[in-house]
DOLOFI-612177 format. One record per residue (C-alpha): residue number from 0; z, y, x; residue in one letter. Coordinates in steps of 0.1 Angstrom, whole numbers. Layout:
BEGIN
+-----+-------+-------+-------+----+
|   i |    c3 |    c2 |    c1 | aa |
+-----+-------+-------+-------+----+
| NUM |     Z |     Y |     X |  A |
...
+-----+-------+-------+-------+----+
% end
This chain:
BEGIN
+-----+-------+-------+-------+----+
|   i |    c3 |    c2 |    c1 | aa |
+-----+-------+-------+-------+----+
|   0 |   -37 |  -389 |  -319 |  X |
|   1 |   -58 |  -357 |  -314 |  X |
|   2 |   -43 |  -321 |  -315 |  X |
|   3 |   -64 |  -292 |  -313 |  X |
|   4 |   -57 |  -263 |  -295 |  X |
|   5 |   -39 |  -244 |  -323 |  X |
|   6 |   -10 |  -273 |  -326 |  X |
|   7 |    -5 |  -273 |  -291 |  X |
|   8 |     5 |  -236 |  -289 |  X |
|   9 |    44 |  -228 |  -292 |  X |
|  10 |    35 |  -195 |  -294 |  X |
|  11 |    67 |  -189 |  -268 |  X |
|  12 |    67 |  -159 |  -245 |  X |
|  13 |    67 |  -174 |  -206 |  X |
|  14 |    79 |  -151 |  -182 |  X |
|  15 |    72 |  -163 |  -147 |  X |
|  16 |    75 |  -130 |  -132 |  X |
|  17 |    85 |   -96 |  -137 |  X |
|  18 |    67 |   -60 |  -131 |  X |
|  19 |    88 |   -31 |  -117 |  X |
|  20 |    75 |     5 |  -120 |  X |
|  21 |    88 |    25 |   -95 |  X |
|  22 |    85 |    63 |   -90 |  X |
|  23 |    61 |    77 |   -62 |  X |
|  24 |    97 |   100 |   -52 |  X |
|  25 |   115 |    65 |   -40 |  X |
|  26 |    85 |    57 |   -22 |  X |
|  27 |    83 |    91 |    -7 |  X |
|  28 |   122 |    90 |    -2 |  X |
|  29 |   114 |    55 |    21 |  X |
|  30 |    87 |    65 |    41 |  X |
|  31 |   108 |    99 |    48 |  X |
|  32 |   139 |    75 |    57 |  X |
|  33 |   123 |    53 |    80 |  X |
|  34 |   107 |    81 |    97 |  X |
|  35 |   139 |    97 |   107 |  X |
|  36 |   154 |    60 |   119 |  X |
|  37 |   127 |    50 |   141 |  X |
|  38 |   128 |    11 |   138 |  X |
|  39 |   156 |     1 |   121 |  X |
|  40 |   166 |   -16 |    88 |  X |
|  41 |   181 |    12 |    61 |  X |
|  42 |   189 |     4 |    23 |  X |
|  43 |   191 |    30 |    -9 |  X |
|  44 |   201 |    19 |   -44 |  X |
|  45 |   191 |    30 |   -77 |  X |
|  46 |   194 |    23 |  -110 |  X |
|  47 |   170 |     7 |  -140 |  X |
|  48 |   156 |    37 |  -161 |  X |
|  49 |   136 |    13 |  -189 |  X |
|  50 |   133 |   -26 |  -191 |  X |
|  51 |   118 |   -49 |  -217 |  X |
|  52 |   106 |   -84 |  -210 |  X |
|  53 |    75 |   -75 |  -193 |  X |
|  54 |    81 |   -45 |  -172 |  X |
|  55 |   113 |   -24 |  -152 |  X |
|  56 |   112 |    12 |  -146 |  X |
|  57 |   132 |    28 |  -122 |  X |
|  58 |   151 |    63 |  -121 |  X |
|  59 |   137 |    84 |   -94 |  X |
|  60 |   173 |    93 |   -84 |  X |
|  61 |   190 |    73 |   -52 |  X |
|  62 |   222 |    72 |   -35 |  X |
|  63 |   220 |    62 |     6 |  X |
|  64 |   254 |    43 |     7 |  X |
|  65 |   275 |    43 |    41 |  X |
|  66 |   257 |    20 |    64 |  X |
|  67 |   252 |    11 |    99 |  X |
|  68 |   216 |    -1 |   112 |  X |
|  69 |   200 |   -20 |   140 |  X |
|  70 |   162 |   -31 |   136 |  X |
|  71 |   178 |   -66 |   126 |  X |
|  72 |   203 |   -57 |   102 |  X |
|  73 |   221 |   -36 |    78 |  X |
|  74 |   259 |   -31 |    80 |  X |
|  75 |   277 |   -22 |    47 |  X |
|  76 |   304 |     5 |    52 |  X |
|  77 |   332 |    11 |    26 |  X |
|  78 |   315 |    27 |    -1 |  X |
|  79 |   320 |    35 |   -43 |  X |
|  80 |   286 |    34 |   -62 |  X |
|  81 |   275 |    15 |   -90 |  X |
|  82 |   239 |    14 |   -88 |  X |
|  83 |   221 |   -16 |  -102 |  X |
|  84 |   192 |   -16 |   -77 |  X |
|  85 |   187 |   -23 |   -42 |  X |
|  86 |   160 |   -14 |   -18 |  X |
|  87 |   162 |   -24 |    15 |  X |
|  88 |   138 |   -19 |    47 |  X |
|  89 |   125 |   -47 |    67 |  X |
|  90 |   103 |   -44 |   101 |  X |
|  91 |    66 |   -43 |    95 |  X |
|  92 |    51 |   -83 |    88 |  X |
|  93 |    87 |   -93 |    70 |  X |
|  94 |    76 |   -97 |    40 |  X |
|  95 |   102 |  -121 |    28 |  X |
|  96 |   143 |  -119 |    22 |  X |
|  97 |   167 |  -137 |    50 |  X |
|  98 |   189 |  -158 |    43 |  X |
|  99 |   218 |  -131 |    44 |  X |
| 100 |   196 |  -113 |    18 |  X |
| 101 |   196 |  -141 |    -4 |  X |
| 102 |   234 |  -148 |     5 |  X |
| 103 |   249 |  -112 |    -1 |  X |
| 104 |   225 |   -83 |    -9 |  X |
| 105 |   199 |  -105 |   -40 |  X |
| 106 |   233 |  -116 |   -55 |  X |
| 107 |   253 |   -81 |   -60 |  X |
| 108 |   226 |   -67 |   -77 |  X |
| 109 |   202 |   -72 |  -106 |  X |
| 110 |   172 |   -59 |   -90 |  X |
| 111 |   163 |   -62 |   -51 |  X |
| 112 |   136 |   -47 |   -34 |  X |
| 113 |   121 |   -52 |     4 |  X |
| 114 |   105 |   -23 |    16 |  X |
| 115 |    87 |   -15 |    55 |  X |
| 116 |    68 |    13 |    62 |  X |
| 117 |    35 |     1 |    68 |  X |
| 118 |    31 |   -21 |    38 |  X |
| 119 |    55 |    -3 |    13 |  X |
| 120 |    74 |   -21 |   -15 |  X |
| 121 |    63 |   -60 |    -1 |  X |
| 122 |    85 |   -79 |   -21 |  X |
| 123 |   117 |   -83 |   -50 |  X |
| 124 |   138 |  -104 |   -70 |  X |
| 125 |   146 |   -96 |  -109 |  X |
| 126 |   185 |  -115 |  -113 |  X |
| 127 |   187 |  -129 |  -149 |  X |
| 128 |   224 |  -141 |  -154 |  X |
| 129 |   223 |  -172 |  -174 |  X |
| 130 |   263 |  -172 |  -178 |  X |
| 131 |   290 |  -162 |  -157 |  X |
| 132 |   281 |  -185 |  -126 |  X |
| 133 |   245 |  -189 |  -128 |  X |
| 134 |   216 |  -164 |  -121 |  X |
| 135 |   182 |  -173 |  -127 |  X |
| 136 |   157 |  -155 |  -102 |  X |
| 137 |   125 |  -143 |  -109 |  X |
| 138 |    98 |  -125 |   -84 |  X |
| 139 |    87 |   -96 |   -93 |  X |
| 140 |    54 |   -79 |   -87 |  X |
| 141 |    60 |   -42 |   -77 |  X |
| 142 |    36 |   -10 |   -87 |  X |
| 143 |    41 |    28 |   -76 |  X |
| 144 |    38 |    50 |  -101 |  X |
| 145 |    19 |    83 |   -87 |  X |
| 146 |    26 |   103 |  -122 |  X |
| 147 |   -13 |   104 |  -125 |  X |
| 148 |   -38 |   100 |  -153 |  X |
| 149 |   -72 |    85 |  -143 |  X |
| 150 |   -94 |   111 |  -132 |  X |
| 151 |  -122 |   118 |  -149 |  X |
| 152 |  -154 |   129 |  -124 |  X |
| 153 |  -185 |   134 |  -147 |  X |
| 154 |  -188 |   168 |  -129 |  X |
| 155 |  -186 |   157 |   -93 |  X |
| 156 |  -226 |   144 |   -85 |  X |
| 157 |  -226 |   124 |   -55 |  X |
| 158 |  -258 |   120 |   -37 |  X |
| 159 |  -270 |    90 |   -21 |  X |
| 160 |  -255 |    79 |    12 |  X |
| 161 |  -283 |    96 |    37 |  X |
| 162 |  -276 |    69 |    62 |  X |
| 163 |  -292 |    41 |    38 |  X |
| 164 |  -317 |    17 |    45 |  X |
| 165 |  -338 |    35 |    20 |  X |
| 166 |  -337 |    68 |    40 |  X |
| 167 |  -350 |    57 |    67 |  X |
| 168 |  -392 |    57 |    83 |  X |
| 169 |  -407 |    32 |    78 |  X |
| 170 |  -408 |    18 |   109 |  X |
| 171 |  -378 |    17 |   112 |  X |
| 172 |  -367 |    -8 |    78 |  X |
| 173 |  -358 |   -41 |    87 |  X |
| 174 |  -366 |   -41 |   121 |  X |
| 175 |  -352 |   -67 |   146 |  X |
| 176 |  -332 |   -59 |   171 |  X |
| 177 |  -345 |   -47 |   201 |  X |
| 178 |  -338 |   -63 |   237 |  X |
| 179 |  -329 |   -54 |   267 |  X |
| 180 |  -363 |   -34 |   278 |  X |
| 181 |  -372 |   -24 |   249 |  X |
| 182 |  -339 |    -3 |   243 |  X |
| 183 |  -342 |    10 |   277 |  X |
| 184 |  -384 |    15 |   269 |  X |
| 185 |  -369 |    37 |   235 |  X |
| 186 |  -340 |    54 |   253 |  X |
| 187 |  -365 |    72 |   279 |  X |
| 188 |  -388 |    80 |   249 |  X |
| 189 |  -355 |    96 |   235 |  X |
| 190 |  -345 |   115 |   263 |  X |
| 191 |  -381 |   127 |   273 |  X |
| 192 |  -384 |   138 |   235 |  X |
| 193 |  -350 |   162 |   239 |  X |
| 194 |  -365 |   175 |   277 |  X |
| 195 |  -391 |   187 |   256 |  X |
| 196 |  -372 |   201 |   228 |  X |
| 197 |  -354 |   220 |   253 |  X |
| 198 |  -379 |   234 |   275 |  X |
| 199 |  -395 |   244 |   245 |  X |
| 200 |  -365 |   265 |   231 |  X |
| 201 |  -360 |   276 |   260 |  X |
| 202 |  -392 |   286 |   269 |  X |
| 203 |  -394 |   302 |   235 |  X |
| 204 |  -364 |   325 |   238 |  X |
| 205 |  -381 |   341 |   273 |  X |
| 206 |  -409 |   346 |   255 |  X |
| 207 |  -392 |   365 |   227 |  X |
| 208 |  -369 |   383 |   250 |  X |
| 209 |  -396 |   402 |   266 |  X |
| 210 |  -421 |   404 |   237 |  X |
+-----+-------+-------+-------+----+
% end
């Protein structure tokens, strides 16, 4: 039995992943963060602004809850907030969650974020709760928004790159690379041309001087 491609569509909505939006301020707020902590972990939460089933946008407001921080780990202090997200900083090159991250922080909240300062927002996990014991976890893929429109340049004329092959004599296009006497052979040429140069400015201004 044969079935084109039409009958073979369900026409069903898969969602494998999730986009999250979030506000150049949070990314700002981070990089001012971990500048002030030097190298340890630090966590902010914040809340869900928007959500549909293809994107989450985040509020640009952010509570810092009571913590205590080493480069390895982030100790929760006795705290009252709400918030729904959680961004959390991990040293540069840790791009993915521990296993306390999966055990505690992914679990307590519907969105959670990794952040480190040289790569920014790295990686995340999107909590979809199936019933009252079972979460269904989905990565999400994370984009900053800088609150800008595309730029339009039609009256910005840029000239050619003045260092091209094109700019260059002739004799000097495509030619091989030089050895060992040969660059010596050019560099004498060079500095015998700027002796030159500067005898004759020299030279020129004495001339002047007592015309």
């Amino acid at each position: 039995m044969q079935r084109t491609e039409n009958q073979w569509d369900s026409e069903l909505n898969i969602i494998s992943s999730i986009q999250v939006v979030i506000p150049v301020k949070l990314y700002l707020v981070c990089n001012q963060i971990a500048g002030k902590v030097g190298n340890n972990e630090f966590s902010i939460v914040t809340d869900i602004k928007e959500k549909n089933n293809q994107f989450i946008l985040l509020t640009d407001n952010f509570y810092i809850p009571k913590q205590k921080v080493n480069p390895s780990n982030i100790d929760y202090l006795p705290d009252n907030y709400h918030h729904s997200v959680c961004i959390h900083r991990h040293p540069d090159g840790c791009n993915g969650f521990s296993s306390t991250d999966k055990e505690y922080i992914n679990q307590n909240f519907v969105l959670s974020l990794l952040y480190t300062r040289r790569d920014g927002f790295v990686n995340g996990i999107y909590n979809m709760r199936l019933d009252d014991k079972t979460l269904i976890q989905l990565p999400v893929e994370v984009k900053v928004d800088y609150a800008l429109e595309e730029i339009d340049i039609e009256h910005i004329v840029q000239e050619k790159d003045l260092f091209t092959e094109d700019d260059l004599p002739a004799r000097f296009k495509g030619k091989r690379s030089l050895n060992k006497k040969e660059k010596e052979e050019e560099l004498n040429e060079l500095e015998s041309r700027i002796d030159f140069l500067e005898d004759t400015m020299y030279y020129s201004r004495y001339d002047l001087g007592n015309f």
